[in-house]
Structure formats: structure tokens, C-alpha cells
mmCIF file of the N, C-alpha and C atoms, coordinates in Angstrom:
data_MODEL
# 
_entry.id   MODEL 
# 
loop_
_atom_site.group_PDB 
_atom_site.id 
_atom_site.type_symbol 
_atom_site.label_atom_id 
_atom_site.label_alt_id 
_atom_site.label_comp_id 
_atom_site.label_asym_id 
_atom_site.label_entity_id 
_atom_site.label_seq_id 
_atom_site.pdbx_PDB_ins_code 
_atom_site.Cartn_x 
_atom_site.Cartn_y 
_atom_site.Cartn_z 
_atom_site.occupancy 
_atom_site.B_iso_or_equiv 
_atom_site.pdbx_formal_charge 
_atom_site.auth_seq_id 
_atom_site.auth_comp_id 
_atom_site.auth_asym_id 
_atom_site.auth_atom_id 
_atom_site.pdbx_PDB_model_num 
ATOM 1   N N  . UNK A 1 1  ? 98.536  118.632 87.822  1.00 0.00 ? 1  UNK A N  1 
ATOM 2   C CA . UNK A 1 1  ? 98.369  117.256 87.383  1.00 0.00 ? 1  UNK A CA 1 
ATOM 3   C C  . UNK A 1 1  ? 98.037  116.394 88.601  1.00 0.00 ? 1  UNK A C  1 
ATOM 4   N N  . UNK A 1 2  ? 96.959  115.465 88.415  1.00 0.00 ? 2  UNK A N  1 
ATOM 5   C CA . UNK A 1 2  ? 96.593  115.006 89.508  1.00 0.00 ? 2  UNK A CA 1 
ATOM 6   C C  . UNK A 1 2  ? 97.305  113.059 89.635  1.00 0.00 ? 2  UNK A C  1 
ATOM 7   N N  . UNK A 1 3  ? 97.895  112.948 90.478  1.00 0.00 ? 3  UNK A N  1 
ATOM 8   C CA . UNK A 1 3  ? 98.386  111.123 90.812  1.00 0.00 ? 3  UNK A CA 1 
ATOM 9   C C  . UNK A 1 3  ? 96.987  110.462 90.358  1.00 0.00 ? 3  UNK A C  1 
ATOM 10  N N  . UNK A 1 4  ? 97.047  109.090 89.893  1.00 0.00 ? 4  UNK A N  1 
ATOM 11  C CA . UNK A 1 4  ? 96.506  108.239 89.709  1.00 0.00 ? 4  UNK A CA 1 
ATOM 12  C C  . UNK A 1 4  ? 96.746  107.018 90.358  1.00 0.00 ? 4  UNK A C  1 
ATOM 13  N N  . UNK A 1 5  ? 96.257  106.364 91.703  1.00 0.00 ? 5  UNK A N  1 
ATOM 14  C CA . UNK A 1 5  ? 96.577  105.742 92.590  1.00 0.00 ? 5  UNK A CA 1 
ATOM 15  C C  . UNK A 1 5  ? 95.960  104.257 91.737  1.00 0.00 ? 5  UNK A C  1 
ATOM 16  N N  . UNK A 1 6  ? 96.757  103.085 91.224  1.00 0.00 ? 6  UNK A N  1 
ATOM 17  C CA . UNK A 1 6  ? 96.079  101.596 90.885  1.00 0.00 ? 6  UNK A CA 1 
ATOM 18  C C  . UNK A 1 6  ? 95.969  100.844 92.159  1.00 0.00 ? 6  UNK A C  1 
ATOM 19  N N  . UNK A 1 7  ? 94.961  100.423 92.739  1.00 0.00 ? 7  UNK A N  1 
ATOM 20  C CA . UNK A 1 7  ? 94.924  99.268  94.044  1.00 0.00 ? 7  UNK A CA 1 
ATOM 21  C C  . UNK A 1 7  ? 94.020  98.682  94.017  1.00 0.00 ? 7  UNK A C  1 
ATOM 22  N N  . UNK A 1 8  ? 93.828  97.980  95.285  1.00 0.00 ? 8  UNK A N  1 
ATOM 23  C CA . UNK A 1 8  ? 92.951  97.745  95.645  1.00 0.00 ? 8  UNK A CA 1 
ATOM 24  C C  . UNK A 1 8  ? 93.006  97.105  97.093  1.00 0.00 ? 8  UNK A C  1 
ATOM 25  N N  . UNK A 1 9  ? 91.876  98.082  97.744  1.00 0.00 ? 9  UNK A N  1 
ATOM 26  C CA . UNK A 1 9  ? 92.117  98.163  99.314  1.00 0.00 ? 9  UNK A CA 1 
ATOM 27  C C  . UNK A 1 9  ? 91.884  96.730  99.774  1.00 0.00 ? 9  UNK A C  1 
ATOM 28  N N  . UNK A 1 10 ? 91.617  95.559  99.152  1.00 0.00 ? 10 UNK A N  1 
ATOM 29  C CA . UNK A 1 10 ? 92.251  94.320  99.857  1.00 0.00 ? 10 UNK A CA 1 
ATOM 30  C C  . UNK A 1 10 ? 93.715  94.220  100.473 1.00 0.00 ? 10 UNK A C  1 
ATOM 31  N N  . UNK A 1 11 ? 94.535  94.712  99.302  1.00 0.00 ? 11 UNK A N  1 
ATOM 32  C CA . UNK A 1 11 ? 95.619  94.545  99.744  1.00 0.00 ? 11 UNK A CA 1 
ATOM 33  C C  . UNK A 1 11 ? 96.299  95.618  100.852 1.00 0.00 ? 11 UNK A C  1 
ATOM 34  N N  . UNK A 1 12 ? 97.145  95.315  102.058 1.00 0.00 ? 12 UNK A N  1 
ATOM 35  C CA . UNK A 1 12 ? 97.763  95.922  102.602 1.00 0.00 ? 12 UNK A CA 1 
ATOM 36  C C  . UNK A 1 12 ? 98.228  97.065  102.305 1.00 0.00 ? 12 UNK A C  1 
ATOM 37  N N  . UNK A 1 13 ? 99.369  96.540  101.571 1.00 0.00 ? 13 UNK A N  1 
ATOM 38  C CA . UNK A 1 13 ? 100.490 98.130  100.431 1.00 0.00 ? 13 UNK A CA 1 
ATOM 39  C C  . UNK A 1 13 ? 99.535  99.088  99.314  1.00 0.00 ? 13 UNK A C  1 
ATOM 40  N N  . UNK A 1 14 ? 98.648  98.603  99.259  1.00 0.00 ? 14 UNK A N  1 
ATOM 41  C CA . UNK A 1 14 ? 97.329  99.234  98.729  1.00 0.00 ? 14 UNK A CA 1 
ATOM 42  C C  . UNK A 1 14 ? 96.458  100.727 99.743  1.00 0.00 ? 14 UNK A C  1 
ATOM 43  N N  . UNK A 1 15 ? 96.170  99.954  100.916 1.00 0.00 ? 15 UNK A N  1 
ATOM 44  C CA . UNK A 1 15 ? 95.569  100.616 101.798 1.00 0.00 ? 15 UNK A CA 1 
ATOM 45  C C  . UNK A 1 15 ? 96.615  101.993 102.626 1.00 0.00 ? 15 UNK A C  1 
ATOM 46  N N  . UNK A 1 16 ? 98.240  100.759 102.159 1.00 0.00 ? 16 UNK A N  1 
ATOM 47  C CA . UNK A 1 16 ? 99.552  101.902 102.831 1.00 0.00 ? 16 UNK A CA 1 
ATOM 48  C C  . UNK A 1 16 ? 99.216  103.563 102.183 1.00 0.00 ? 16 UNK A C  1 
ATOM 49  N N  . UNK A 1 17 ? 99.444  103.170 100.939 1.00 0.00 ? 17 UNK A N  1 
ATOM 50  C CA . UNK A 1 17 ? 99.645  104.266 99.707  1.00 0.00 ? 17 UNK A CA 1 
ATOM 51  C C  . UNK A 1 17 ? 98.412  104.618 99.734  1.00 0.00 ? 17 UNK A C  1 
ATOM 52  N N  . UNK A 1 18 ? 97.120  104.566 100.008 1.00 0.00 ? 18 UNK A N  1 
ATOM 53  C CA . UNK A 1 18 ? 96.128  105.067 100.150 1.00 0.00 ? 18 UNK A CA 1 
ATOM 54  C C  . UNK A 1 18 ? 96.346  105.988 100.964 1.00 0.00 ? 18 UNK A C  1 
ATOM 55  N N  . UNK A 1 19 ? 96.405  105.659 102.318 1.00 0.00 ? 19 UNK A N  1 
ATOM 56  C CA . UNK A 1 19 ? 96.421  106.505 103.693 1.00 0.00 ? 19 UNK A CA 1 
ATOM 57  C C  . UNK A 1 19 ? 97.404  107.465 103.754 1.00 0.00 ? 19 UNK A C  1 
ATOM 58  N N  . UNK A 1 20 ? 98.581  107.131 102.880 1.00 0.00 ? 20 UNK A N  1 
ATOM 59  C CA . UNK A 1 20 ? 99.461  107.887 102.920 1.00 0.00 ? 20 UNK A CA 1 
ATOM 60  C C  . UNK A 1 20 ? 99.206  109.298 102.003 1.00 0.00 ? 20 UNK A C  1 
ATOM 61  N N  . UNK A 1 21 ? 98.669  108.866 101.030 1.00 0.00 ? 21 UNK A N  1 
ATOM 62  C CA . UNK A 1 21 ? 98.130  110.071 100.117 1.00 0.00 ? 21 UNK A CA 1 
ATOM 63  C C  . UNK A 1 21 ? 96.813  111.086 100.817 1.00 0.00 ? 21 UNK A C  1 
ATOM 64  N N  . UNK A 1 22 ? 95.922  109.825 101.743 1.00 0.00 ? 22 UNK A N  1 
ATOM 65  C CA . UNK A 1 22 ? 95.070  111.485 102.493 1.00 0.00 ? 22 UNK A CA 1 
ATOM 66  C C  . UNK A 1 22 ? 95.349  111.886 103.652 1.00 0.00 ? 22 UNK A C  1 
ATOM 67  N N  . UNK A 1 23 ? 96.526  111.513 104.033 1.00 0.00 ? 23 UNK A N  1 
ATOM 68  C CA . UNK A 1 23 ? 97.248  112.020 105.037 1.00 0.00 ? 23 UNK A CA 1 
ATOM 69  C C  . UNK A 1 23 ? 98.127  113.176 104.883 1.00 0.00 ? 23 UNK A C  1 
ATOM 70  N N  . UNK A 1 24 ? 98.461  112.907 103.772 1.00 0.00 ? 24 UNK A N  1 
ATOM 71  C CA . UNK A 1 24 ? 99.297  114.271 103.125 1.00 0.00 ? 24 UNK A CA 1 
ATOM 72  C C  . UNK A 1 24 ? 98.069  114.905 102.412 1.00 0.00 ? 24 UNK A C  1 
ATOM 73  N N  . UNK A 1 25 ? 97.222  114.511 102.301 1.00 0.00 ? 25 UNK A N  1 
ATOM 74  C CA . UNK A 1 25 ? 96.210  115.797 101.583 1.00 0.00 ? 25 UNK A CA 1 
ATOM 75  C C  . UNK A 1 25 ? 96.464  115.938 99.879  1.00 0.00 ? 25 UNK A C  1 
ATOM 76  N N  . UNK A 1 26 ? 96.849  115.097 99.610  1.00 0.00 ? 26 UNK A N  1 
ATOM 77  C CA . UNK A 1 26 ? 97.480  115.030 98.551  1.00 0.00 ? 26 UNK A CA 1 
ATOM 78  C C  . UNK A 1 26 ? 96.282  114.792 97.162  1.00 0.00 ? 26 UNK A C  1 
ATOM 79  N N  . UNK A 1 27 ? 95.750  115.505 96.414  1.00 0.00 ? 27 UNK A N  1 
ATOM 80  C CA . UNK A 1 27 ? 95.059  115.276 95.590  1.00 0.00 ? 27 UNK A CA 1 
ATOM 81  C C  . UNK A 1 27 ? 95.306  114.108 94.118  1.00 0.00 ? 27 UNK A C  1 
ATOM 82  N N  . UNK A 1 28 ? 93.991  113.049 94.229  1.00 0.00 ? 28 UNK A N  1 
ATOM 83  C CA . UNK A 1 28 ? 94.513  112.019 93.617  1.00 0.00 ? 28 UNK A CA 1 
ATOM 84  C C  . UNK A 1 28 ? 93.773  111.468 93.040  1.00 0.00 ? 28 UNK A C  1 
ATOM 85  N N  . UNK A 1 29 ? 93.111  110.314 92.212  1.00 0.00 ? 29 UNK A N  1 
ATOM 86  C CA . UNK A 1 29 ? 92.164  109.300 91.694  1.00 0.00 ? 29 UNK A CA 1 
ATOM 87  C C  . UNK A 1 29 ? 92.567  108.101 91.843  1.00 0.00 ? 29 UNK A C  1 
ATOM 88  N N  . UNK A 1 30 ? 91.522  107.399 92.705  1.00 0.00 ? 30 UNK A N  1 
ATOM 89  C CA . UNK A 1 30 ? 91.333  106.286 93.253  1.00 0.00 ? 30 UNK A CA 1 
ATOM 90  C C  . UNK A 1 30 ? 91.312  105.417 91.882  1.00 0.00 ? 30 UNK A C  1 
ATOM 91  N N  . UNK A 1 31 ? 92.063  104.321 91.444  1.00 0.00 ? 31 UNK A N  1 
ATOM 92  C CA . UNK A 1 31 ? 91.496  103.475 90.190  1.00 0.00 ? 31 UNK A CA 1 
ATOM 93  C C  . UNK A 1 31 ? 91.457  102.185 90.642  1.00 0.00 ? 31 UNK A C  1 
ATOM 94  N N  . UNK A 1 32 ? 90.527  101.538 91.575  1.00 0.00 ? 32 UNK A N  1 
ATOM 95  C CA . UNK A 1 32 ? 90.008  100.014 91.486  1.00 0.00 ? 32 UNK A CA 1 
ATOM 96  C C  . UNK A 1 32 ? 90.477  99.336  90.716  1.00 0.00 ? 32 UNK A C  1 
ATOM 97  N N  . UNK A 1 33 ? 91.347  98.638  91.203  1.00 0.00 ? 33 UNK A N  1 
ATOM 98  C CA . UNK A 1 33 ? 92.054  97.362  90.167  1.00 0.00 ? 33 UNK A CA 1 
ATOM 99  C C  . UNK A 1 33 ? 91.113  96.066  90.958  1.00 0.00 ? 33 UNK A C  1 
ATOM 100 N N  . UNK A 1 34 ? 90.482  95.424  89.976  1.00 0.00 ? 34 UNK A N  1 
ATOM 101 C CA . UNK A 1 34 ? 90.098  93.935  90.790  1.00 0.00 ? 34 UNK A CA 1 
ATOM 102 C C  . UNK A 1 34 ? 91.050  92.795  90.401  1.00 0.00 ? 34 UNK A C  1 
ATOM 103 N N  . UNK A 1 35 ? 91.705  91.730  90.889  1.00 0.00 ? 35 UNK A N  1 
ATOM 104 C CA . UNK A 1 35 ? 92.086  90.691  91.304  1.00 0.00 ? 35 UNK A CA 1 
ATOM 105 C C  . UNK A 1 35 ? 92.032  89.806  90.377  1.00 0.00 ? 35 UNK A C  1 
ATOM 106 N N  . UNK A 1 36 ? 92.927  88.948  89.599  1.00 0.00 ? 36 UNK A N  1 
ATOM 107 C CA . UNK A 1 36 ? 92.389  88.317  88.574  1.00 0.00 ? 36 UNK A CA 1 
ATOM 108 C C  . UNK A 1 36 ? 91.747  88.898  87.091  1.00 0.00 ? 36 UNK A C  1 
ATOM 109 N N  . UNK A 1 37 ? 91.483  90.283  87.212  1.00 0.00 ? 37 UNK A N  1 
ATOM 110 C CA . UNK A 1 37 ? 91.376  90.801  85.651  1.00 0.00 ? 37 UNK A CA 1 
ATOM 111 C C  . UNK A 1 37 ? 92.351  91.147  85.121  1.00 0.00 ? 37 UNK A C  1 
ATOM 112 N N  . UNK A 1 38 ? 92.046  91.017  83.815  1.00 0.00 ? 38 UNK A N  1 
ATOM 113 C CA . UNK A 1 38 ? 93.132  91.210  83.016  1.00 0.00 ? 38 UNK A CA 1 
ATOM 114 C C  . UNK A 1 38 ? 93.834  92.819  83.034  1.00 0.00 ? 38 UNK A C  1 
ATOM 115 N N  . UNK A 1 39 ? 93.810  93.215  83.800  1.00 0.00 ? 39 UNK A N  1 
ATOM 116 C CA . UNK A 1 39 ? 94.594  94.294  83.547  1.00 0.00 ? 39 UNK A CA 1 
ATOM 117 C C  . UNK A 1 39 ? 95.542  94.537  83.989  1.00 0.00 ? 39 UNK A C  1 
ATOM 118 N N  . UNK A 1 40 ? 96.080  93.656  85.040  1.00 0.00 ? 40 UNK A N  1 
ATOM 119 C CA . UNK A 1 40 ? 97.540  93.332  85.181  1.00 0.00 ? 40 UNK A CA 1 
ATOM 120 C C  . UNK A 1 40 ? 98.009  92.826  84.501  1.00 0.00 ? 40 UNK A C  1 
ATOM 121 N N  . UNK A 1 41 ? 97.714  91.923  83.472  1.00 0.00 ? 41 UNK A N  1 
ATOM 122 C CA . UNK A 1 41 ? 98.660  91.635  82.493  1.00 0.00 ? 41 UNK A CA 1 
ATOM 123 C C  . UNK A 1 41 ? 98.525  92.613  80.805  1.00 0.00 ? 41 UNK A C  1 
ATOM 124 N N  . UNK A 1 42 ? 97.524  93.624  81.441  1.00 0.00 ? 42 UNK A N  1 
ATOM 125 C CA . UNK A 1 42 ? 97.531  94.673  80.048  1.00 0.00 ? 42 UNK A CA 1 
ATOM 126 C C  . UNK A 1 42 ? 98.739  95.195  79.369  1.00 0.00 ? 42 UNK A C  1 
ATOM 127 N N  . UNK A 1 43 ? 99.049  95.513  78.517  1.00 0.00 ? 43 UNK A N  1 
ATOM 128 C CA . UNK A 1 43 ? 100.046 96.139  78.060  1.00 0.00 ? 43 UNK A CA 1 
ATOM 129 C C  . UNK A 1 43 ? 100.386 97.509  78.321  1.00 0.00 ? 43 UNK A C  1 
ATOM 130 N N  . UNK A 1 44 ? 99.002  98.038  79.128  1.00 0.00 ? 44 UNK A N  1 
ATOM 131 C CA . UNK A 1 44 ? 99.691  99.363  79.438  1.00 0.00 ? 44 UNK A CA 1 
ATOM 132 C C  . UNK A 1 44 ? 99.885  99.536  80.553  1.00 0.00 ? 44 UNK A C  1 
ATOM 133 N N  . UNK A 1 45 ? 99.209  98.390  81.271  1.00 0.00 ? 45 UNK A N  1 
ATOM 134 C CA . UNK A 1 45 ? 99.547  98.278  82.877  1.00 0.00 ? 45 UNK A CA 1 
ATOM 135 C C  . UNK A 1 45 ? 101.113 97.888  83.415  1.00 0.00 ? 45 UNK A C  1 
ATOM 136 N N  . UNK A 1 46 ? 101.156 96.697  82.686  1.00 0.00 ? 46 UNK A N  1 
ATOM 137 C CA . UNK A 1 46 ? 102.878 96.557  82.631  1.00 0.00 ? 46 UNK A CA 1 
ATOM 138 C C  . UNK A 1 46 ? 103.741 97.110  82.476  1.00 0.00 ? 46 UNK A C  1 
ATOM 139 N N  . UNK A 1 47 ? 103.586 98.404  81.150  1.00 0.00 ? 47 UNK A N  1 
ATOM 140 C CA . UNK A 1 47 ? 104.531 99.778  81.214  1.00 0.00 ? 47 UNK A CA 1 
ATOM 141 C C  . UNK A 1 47 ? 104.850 100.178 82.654  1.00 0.00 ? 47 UNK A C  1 
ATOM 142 N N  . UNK A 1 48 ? 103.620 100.462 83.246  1.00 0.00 ? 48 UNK A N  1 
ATOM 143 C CA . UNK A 1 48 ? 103.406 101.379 84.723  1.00 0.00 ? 48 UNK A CA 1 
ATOM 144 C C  . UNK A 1 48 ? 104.402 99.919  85.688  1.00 0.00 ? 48 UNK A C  1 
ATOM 145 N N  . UNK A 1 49 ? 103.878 99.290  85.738  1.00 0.00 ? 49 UNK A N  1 
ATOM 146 C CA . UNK A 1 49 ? 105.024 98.114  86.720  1.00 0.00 ? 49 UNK A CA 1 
ATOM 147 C C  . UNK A 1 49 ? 104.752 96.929  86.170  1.00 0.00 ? 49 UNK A C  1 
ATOM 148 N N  . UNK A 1 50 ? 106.024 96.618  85.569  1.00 0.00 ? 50 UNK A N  1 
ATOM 149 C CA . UNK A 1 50 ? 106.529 95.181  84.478  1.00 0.00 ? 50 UNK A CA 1 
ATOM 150 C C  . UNK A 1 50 ? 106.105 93.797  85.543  1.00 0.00 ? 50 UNK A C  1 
ATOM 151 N N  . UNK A 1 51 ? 106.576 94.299  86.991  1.00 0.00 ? 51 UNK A N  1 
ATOM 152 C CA . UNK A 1 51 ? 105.890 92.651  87.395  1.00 0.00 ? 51 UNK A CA 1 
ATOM 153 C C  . UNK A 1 51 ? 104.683 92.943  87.493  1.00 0.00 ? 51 UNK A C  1 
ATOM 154 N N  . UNK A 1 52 ? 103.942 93.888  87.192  1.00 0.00 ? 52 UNK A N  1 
ATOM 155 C CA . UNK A 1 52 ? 102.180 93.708  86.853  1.00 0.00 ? 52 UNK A CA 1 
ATOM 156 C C  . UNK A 1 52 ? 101.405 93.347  88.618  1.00 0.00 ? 52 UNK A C  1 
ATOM 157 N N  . UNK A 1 53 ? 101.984 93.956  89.657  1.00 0.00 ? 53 UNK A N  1 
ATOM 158 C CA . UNK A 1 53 ? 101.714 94.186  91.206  1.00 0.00 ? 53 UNK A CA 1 
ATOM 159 C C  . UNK A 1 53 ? 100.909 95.740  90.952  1.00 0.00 ? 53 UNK A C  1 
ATOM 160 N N  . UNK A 1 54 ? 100.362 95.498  92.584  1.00 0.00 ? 54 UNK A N  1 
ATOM 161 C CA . UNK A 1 54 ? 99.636  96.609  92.710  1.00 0.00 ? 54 UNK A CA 1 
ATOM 162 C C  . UNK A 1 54 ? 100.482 97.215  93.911  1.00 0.00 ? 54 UNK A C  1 
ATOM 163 N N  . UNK A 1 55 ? 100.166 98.149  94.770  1.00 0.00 ? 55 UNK A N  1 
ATOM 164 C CA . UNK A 1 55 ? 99.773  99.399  94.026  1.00 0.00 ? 55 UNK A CA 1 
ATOM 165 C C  . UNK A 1 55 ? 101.176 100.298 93.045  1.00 0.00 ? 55 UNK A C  1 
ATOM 166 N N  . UNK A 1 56 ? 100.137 100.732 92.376  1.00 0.00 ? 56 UNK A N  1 
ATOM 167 C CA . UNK A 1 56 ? 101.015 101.651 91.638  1.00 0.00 ? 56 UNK A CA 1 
ATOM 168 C C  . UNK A 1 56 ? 100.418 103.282 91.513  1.00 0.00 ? 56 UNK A C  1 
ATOM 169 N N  . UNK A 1 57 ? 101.612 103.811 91.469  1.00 0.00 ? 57 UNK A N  1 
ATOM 170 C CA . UNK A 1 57 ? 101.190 105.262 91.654  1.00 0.00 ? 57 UNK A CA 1 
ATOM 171 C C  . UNK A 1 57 ? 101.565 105.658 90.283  1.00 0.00 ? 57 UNK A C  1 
ATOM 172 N N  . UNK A 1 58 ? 100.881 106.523 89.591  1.00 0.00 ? 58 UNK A N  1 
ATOM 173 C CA . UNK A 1 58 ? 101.388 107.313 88.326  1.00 0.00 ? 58 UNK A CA 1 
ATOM 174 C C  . UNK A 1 58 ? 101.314 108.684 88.247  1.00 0.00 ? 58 UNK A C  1 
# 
């Protein structure tokens, strides 16, 4: 099963959990969250983290 990384490399803690995953070699999918779309306040995004922040790992 492969991680599903939500970010976006603007942010700092974004770029953390990035680096940290190809540093460990760790096989994963990048998912581009942009800023202001609605998908932080999606309903299935909020499941994954209720305050609706990035990054999130699944």
C-alpha cells in the first residue's frame, strides 16, 4: 500500500514531510493541495485532519 502525501511545497511542514519521505526512500503519491480551494473544507478532507491543515499523510 502506497502513503498518500496532501501538501503543498509552499508550505514549510509540507516540504518537511516531503523530504522526509525521499529520504527514507519511502514510496508515496505526491497530491497537490492548492491554497484557498475547497478541499480543505471537503468532507473527506476533514475526515483525514478535522482542522482541515496541510500536510497530511494517509
Amino acid at each position: 500500500m502506497s502513503l498518500k502525501l496532501y501538501a503543498n511545497l509552499i508550505s514549510q511542514p509540507s516540504r518537511a514531510a516531503e523530504w522526509v519521505l525521499r529520504l527514507k526512500k519511502q514510496e508515496h503519491e505526491f497530491v497537490a493541495t492548492d491554497f484557498g480551494s475547497a478541499t480543505f473544507t471537503s468532507p473527506q478532507f476533514l475526515a483525514m485532519n478535522p482542522n482541515g491543515l496541510i500536510p497530511v499523510l494517509q
